[in-house]
KEKE-3310 file (N, C-alpha, C; in steps of 0.2 Angstrom, whole numbers, plus 5000, padded with zeros to 4 digits):
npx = (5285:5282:5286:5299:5301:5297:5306:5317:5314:5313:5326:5333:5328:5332:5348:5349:5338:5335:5350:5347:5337:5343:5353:5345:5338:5349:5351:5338:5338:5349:5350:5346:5355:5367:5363:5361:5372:5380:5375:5377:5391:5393:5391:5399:5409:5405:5407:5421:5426:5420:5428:5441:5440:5438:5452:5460:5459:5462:5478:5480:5481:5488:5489:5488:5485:5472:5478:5468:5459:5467:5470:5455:5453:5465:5461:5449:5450:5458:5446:5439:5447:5446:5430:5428:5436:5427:5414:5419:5422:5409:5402:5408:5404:5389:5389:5392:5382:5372:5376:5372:5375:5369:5364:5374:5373:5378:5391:5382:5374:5386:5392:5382:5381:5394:5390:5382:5390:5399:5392:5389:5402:5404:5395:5400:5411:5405:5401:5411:5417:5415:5419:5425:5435:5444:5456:5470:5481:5496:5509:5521:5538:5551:5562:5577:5576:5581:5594:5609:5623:5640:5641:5643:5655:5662:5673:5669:5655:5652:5656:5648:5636:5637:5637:5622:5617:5619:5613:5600:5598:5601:5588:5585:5584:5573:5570:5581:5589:5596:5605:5610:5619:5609:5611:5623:5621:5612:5599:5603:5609:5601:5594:5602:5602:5592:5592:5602:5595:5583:5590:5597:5585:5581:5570:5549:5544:5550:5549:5547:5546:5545:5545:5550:5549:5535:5523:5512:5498:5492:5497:5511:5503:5499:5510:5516:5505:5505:5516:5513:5505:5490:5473:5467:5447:5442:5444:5445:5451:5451:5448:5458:5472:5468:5464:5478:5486:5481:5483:5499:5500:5499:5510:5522:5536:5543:5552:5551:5556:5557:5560:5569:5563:5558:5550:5541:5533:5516:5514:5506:5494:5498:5496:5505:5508:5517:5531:5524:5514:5516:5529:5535:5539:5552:5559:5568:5575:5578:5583:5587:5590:5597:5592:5579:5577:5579:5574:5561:5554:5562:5571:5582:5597:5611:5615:5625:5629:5643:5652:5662:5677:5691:5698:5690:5679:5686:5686:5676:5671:5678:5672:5660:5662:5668:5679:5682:5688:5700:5705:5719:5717:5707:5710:5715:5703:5695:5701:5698:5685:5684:5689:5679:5669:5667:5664:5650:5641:5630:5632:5645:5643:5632:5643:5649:5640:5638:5649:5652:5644:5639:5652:5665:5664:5653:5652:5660:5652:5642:5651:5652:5638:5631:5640:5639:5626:5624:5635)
npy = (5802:5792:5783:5781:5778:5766:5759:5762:5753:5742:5740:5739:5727:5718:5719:5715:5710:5697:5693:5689:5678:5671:5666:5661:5651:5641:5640:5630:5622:5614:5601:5593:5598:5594:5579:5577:5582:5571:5558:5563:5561:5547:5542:5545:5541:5527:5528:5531:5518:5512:5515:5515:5498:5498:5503:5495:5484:5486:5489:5477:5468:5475:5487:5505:5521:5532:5552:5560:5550:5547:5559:5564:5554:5556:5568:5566:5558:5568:5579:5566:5566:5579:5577:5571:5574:5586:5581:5575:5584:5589:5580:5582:5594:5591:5583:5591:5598:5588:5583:5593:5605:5621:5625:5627:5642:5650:5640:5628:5636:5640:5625:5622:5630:5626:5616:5614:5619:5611:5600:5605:5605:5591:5587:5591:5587:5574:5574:5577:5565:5557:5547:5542:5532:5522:5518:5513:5505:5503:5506:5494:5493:5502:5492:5496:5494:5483:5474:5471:5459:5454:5455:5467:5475:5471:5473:5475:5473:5486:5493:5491:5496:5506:5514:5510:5517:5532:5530:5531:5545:5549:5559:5557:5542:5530:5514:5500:5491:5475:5460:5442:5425:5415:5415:5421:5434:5447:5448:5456:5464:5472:5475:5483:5493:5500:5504:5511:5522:5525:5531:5540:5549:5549:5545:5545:5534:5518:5503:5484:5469:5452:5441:5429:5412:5409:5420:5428:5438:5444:5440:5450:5460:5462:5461:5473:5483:5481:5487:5498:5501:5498:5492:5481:5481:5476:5463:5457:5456:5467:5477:5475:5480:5494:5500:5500:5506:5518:5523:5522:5532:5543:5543:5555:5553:5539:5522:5506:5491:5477:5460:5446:5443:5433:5430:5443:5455:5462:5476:5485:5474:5472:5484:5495:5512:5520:5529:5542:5541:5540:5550:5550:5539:5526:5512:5497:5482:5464:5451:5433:5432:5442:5447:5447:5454:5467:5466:5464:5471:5486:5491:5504:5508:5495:5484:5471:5456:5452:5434:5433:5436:5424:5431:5437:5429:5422:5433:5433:5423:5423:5430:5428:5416:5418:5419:5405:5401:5403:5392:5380:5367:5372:5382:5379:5374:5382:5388:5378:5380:5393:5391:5381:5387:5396:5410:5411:5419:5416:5401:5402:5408:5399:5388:5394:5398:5388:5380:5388:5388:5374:5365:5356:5342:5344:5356:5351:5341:5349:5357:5347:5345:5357:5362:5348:5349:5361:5360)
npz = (5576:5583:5576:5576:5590:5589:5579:5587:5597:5595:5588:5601:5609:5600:5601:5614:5620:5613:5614:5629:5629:5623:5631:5641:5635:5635:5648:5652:5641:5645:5648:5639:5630:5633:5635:5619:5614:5620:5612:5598:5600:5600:5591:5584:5586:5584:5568:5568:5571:5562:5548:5552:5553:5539:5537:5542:5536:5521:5524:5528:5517:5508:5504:5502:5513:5510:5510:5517:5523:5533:5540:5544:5553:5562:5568:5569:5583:5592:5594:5602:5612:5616:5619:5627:5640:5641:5646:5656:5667:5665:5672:5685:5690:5692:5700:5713:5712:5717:5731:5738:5734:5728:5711:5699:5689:5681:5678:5674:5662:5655:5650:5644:5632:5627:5625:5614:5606:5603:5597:5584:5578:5578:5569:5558:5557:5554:5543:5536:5534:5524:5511:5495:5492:5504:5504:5492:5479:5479:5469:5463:5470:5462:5448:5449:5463:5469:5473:5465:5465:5462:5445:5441:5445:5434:5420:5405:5407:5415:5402:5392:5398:5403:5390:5386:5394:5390:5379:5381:5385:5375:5367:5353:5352:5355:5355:5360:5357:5366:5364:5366:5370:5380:5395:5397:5405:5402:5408:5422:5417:5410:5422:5431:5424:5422:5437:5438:5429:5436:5446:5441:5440:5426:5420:5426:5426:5428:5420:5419:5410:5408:5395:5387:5378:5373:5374:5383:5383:5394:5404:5401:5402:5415:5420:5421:5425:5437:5442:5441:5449:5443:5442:5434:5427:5415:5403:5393:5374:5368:5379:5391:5384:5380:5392:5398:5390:5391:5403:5402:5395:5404:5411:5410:5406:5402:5403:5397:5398:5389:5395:5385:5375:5360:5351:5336:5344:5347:5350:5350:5354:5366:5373:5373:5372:5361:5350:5339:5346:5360:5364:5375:5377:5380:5376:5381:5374:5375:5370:5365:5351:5340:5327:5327:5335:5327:5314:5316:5327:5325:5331:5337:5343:5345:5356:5359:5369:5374:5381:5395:5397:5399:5411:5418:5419:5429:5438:5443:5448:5459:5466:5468:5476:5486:5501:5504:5492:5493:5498:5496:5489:5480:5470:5459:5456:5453:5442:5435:5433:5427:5414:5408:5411:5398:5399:5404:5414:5423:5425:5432:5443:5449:5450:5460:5470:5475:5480:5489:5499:5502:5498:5496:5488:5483:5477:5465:5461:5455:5447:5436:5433:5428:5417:5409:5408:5400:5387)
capx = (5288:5282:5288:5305:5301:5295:5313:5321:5313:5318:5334:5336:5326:5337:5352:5349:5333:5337:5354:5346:5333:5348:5356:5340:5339:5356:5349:5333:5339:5355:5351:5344:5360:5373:5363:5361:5380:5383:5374:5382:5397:5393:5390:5406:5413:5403:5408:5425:5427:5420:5431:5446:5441:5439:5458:5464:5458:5464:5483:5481:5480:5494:5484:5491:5479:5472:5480:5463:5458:5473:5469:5450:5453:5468:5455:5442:5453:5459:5438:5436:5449:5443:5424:5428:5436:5421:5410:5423:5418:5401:5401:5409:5398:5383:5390:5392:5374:5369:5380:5367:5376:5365:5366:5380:5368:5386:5391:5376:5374:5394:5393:5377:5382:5399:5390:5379:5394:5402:5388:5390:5407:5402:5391:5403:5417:5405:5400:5420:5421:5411:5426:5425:5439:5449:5464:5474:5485:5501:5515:5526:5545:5554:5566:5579:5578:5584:5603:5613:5631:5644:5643:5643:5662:5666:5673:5667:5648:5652:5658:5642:5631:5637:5633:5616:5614:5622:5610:5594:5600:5598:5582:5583:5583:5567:5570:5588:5589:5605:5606:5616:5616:5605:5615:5630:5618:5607:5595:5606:5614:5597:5590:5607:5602:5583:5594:5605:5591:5579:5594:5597:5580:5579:5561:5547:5545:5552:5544:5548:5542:5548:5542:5548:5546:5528:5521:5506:5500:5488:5504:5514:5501:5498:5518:5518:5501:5508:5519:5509:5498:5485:5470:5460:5441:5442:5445:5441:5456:5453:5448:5465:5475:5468:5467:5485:5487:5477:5486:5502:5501:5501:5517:5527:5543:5544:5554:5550:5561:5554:5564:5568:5558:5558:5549:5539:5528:5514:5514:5496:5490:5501:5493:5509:5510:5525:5531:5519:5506:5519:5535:5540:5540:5560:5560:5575:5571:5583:5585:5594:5591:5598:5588:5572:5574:5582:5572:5553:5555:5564:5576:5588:5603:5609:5621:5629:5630:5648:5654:5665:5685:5693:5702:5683:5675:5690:5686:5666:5669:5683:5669:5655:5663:5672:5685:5682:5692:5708:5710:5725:5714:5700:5712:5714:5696:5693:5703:5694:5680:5684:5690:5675:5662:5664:5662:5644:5642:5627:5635:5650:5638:5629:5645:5654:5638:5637:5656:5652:5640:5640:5659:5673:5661:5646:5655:5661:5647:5637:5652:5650:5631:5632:5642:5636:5620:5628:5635)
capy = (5801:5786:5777:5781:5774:5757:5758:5759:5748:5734:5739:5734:5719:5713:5717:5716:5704:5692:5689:5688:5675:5664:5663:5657:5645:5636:5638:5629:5615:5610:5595:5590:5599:5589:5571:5578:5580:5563:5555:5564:5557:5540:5540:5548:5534:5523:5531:5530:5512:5508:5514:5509:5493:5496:5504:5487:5479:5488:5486:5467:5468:5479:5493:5512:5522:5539:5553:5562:5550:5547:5567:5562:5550:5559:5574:5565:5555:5574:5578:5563:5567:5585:5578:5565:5581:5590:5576:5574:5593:5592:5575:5585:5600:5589:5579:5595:5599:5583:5586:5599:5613:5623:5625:5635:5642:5653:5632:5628:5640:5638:5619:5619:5634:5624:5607:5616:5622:5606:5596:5607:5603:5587:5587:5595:5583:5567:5576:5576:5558:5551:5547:5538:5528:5523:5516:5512:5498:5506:5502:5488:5495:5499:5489:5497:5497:5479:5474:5467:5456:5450:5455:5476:5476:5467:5480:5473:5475:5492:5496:5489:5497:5517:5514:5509:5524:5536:5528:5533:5550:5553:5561:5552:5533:5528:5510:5500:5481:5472:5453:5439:5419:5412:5414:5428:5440:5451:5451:5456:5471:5480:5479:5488:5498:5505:5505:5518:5524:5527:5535:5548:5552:5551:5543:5547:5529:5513:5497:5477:5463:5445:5438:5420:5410:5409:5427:5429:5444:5446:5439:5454:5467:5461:5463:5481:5485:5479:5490:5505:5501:5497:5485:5481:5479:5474:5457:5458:5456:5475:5484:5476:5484:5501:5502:5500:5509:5524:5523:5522:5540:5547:5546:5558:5550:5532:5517:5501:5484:5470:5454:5439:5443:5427:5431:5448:5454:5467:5481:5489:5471:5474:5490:5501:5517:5522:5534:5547:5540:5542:5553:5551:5532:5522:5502:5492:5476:5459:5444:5430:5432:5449:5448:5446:5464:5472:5466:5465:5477:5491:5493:5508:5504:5487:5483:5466:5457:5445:5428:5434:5433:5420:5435:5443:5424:5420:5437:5434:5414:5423:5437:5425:5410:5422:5416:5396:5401:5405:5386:5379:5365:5375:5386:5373:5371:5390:5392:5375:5382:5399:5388:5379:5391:5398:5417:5412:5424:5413:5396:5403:5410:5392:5383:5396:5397:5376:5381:5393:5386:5365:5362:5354:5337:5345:5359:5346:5338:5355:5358:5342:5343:5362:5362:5343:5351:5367:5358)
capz = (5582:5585:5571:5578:5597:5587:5579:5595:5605:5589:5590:5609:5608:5594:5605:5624:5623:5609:5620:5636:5627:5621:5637:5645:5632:5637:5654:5649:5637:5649:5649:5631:5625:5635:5629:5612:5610:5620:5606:5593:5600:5604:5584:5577:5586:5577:5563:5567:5571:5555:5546:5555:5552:5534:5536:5545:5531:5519:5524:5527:5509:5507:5499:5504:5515:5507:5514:5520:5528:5541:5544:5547:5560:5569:5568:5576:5589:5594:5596:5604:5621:5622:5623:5634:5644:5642:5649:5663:5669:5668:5678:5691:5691:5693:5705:5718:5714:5721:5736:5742:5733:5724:5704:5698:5685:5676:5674:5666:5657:5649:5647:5639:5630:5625:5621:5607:5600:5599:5592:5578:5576:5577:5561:5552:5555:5551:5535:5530:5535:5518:5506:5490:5494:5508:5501:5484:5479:5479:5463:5465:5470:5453:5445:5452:5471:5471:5475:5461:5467:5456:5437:5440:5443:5427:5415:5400:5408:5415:5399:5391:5405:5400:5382:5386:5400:5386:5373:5384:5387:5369:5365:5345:5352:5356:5355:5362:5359:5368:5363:5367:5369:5387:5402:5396:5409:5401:5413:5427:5414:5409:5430:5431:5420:5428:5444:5435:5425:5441:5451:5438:5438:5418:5419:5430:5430:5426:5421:5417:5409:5407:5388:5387:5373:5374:5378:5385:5381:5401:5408:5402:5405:5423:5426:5419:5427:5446:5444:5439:5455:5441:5445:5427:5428:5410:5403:5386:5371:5368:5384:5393:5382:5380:5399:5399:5385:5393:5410:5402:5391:5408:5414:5405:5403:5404:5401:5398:5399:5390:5393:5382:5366:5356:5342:5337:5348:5345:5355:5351:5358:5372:5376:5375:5368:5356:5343:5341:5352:5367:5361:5382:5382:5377:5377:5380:5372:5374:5365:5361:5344:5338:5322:5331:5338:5322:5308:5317:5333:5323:5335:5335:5344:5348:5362:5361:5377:5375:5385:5399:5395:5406:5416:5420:5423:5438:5445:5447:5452:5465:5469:5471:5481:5494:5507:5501:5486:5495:5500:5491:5485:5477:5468:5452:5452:5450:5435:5427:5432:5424:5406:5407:5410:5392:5399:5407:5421:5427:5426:5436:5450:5453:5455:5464:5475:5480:5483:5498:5505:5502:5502:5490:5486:5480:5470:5459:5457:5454:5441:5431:5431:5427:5410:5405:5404:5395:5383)
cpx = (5287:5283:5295:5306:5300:5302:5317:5320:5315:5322:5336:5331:5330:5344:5352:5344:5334:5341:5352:5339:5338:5350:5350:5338:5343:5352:5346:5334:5347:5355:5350:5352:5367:5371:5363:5369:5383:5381:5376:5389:5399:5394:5395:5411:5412:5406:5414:5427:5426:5425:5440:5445:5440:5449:5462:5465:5463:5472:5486:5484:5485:5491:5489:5483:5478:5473:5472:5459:5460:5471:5461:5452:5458:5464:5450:5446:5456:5451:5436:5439:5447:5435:5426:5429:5431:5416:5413:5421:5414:5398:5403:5405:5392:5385:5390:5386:5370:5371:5376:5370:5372:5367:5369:5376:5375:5387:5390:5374:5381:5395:5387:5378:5387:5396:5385:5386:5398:5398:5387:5395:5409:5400:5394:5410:5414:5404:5407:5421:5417:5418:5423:5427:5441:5456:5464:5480:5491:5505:5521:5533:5547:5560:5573:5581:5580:5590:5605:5623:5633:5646:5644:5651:5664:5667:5669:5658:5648:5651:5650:5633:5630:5636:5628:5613:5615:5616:5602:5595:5601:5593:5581:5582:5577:5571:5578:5586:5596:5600:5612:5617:5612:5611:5622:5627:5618:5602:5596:5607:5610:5593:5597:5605:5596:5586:5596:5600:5585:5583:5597:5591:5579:5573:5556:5544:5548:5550:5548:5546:5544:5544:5541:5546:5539:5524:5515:5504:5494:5494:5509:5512:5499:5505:5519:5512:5502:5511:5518:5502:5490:5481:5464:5453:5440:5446:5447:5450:5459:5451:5455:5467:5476:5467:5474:5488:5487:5484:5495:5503:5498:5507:5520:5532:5544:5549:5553:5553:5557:5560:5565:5563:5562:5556:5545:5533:5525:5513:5507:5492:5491:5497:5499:5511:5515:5525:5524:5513:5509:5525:5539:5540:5547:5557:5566:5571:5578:5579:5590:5596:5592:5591:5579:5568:5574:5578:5565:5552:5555:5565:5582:5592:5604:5616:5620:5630:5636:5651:5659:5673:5687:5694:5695:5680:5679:5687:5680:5667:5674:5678:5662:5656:5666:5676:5685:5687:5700:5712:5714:5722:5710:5703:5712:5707:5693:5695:5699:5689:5677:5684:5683:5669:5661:5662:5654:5643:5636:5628:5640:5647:5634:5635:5648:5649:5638:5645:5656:5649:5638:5646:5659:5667:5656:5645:5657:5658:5641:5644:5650:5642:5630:5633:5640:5630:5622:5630:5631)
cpy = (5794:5780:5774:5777:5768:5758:5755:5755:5741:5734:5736:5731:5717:5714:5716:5709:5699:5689:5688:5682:5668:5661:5660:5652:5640:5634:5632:5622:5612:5604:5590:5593:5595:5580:5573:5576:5573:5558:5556:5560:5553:5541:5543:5544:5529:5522:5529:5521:5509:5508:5513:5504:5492:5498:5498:5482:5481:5487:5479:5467:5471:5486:5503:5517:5529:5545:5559:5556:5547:5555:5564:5559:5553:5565:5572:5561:5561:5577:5575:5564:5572:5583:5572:5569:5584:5587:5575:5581:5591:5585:5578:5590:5596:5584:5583:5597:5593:5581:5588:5604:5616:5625:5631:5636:5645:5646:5630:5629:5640:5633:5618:5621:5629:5618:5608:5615:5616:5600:5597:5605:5597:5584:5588:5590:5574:5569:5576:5569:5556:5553:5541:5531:5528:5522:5514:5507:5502:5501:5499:5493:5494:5493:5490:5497:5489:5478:5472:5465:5452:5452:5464:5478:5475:5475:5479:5473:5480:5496:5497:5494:5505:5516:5514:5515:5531:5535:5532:5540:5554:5553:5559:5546:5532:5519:5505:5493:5479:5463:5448:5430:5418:5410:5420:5434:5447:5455:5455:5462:5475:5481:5482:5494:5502:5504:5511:5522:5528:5533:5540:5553:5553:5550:5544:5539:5522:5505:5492:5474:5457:5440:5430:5417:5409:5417:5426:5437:5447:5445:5447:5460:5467:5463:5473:5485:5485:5485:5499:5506:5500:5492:5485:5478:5476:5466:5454:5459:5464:5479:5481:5480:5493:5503:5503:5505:5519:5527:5527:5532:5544:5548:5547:5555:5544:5527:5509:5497:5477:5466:5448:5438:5436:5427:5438:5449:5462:5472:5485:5483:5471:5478:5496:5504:5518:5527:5539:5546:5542:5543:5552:5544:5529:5516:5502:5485:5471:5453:5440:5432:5439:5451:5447:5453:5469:5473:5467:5469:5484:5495:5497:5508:5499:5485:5475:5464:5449:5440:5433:5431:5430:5424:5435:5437:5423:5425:5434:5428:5416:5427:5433:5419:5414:5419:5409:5395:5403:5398:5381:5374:5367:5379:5383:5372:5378:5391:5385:5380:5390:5398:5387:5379:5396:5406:5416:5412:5416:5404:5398:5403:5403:5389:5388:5397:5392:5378:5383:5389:5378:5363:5360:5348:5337:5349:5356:5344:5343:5356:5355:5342:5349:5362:5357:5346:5359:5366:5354)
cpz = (5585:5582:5574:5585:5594:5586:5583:5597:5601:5591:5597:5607:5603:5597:5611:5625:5621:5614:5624:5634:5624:5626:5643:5644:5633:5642:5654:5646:5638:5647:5644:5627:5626:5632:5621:5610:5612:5615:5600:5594:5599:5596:5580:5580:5585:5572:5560:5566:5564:5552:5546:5553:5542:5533:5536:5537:5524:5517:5527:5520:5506:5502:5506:5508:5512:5514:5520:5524:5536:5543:5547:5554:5563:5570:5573:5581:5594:5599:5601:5611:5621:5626:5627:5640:5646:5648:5658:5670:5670:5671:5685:5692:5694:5699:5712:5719:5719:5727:5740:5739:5728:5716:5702:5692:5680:5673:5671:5660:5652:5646:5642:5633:5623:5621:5616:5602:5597:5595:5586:5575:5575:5570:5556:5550:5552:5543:5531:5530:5532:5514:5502:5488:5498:5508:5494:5485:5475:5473:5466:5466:5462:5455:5450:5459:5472:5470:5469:5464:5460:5448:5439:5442:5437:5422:5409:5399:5409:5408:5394:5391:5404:5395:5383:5390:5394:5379:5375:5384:5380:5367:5356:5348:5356:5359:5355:5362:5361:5369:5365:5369:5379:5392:5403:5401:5407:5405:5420:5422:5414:5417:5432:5428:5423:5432:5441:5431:5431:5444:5450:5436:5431:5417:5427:5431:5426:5425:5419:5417:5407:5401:5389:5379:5368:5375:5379:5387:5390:5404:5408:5405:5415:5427:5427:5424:5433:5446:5444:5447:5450:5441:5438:5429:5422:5408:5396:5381:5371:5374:5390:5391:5381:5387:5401:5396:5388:5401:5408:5400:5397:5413:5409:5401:5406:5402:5403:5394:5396:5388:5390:5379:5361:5349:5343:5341:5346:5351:5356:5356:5364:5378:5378:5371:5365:5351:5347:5344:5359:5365:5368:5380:5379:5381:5378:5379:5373:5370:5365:5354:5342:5331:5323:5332:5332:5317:5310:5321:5332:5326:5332:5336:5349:5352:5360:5368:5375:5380:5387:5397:5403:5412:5421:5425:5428:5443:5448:5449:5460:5470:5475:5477:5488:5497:5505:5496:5488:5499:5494:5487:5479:5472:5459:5449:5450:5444:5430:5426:5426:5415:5405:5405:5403:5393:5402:5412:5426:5428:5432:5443:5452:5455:5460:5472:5480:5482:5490:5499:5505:5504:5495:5485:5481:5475:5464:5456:5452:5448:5435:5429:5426:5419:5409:5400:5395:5387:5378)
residu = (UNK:UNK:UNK:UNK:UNK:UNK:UNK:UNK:UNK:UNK:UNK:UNK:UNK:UNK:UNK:UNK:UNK:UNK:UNK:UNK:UNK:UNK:UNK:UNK:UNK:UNK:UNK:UNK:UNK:UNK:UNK:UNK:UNK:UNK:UNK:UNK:UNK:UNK:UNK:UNK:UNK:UNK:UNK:UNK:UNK:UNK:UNK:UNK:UNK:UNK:UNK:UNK:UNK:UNK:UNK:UNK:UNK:UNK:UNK:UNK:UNK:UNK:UNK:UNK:UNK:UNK:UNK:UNK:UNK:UNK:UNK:UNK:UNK:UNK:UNK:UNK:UNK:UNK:UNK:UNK:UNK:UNK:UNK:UNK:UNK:UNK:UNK:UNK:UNK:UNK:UNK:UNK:UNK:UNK:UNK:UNK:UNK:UNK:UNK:UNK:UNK:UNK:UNK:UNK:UNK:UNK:UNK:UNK:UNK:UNK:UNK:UNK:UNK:UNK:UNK:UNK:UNK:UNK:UNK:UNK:UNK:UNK:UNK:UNK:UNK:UNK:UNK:UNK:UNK:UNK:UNK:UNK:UNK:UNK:UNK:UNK:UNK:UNK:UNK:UNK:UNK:UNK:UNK:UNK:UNK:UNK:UNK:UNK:UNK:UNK:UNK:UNK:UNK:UNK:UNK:UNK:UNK:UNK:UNK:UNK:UNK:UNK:UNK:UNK:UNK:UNK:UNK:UNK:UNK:UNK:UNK:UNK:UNK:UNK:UNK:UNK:UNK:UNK:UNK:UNK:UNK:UNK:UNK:UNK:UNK:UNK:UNK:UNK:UNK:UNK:UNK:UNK:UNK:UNK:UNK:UNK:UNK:UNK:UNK:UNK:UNK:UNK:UNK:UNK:UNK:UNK:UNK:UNK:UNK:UNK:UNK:UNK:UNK:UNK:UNK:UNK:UNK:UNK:UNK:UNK:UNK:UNK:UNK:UNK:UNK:UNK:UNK:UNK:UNK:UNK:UNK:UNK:UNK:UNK:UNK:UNK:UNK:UNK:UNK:UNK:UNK:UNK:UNK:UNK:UNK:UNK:UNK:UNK:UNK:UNK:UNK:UNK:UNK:UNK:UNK:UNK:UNK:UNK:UNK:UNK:UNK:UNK:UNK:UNK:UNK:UNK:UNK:UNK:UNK:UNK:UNK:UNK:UNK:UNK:UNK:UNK:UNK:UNK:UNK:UNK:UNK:UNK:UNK:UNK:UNK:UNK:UNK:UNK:UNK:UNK:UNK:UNK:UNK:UNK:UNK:UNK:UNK:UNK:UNK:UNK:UNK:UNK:UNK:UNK:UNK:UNK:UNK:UNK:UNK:UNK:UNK:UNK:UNK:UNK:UNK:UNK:UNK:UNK:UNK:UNK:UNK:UNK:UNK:UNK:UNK:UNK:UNK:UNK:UNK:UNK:UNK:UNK:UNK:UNK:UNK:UNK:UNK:UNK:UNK:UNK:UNK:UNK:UNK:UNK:UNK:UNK:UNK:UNK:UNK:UNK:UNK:UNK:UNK:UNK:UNK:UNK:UNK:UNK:UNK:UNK:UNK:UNK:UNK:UNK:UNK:UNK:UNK:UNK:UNK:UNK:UNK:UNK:UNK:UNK:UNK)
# end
């Protein structure tokens, strides 16, 4: 029987007294519990500022901000106007007790109660706010999202331009050389191409790199990795490239652009996957030299890129010069212009530019210099 009475009487003290032991607790530690949480405070804005100012920094730099920690800080700026609120309350509470009015003890008891609960929620939100990172160096715009004027009417590009879209879209061509002499617009036809090639979403992403007579094999891995948002810690002949290498065999389906291959160029020192190291990746490779691509590349289809028929060069020197071309003297000089230029898109485009925008004197002079040099 009197095992049973002990029972009891735990049972209530474990509910009736416990409680009425907490609540006189609040009572009791009012005022350690209101400074405790102001200090908590003070320091999760600490906390914050800092890393604001690692943010600030961050996007000087053009770096992208992680998406956790834009929630962190709107999270804690949320936090910080309720406790500013809260603080606001229990200045006013304590301001009527020094009044002469005697202490709302119910008051006390809530806000003490209440500023426990937030210093808890306090600890909870600085322990989220460790990150590993703050920000990441975002991938350069592809290829694609830049404008092209002038040569994408021409039929004979168009025509060009669906072969090559049509070539990629078969799942046997890995590898697509188009050739053709310096200045016939090449470079113009395959960023045409990763424009249409991004906008059909064929590849998950699109890359390009500018060779050059000389290649430089950091040079090239620096353009591909820019745009891969990759930042190499390595520096070394072999740990470039398998960095690159490595990065690359994670996007699925890729396409990559290299421009103005001169002579062979090795792909392993490169650091890009092919063949059966990367069954998603398709090249477009250019050249002057067709047999550059065909015989040491082992290139599978080979687009042709031809000098512009007189008809095609009038339209692009009409398209590029604009409204200047409709003066009756200028009309004579447009069609030399269209003889002279040989079908090269990018000759036509400089003098028809000095046209717009210099006048009648200085196109002449930009013609004669123009093709002297050409010739």
């Amino acid at each position: 029987m009197e095992e049973i009475v002990v029972t009891i009487a735990a049972e209530v003290a474990e509910y009736v007294v416990a409680p009425i032991g907490r609540s006189f607790g609040y009572l009791f530690n009012y005022r350690n519990n209101i400074d405790d949480l102001r200090q908590q405070v003070e320091k999760l804005g600490d906390a914050r500022a800092r890393l604001e100012q690692s943010v600030d920094e961050a996007i000087r730099n053009g770096d992208e901000i992680e998406a956790d920690v834009d929630k962190w800080l709107l999270r804690v700026s949320g936090f910080m106007e309720e406790a500013g609120n809260f603080f606001e309350v229990e200045k006013k509470a304590n301001q009527s007790c020094f009044n002469g009015s005697c202490p709302n003890l119910k008051s006390q008891y809530q806000l003490s109660r209440e500023a426990k609960k937030r210093a808890r929620v306090v600890a909870e939100i600085q322990g989220d706010g460790k990150f590993e990172r703050v920000s990441y160096r975002a991938p350069l715009p592809g290829i694609g999202s830049a404008h092209f004027k002038g040569h994408e009417a021409l039929e004979s590009r168009m025509t060009t331009l669906d072969e090559i879209m049509e070539a990629l879209r078969d799942t046997h061509v890995n590898i697509i050389r188009v050739w053709g002499m310096a200045g016939v617009g090449k470079t113009t036809l395959i960023k045409q191409v990763a424009k249409q090639a991004e906008e059909e979403k064929l590849f998950d992403k699109v890359l390009m790199a500018y060779i050059s007579s000389t290649p430089e094999l950091k040079k090239i891995q620096g353009e591909l990795a820019d745009m891969l948002g990759l930042k190499f810690e390595e520096e070394s002949e072999m740990g470039r490239p398998a960095r690159l290498c490595e990065r690359l065999k994670k996007v699925k389906k890729i396409l990559i652009i290299l421009d103005d291959i001169w002579t062979e160029l090795d792909l392993e020192k490169v650091g890009i996957p092919f063949g059966d190291d990367h069954k998603g990746c398709k090249m477009v490779l250019t050249s002057r030299n067709k047999h550059v691509l065909s015989n040491e590349m082992g290139t599978q289809k080979d687009f042709p890129v031809e000098h512009l028929q007189e008809e095609e060069a009038l339209i692009l020197f009409k398209k590029m010069a604009g409204d200047s071309i409709e003066e009756p003297d200028l009309q004579s000089i447009a069609i030399d212009v269209a003889k002279e230029g040989a079908g090269f898109p990018i000759a036509i485009v400089i003098v028809a530019n000095a046209l717009k925008n210099k006048g009648l004197s200085i196109c002449l002079a930009t013609t004669k210099e123009v093709y002297s040099n050409k010739h």
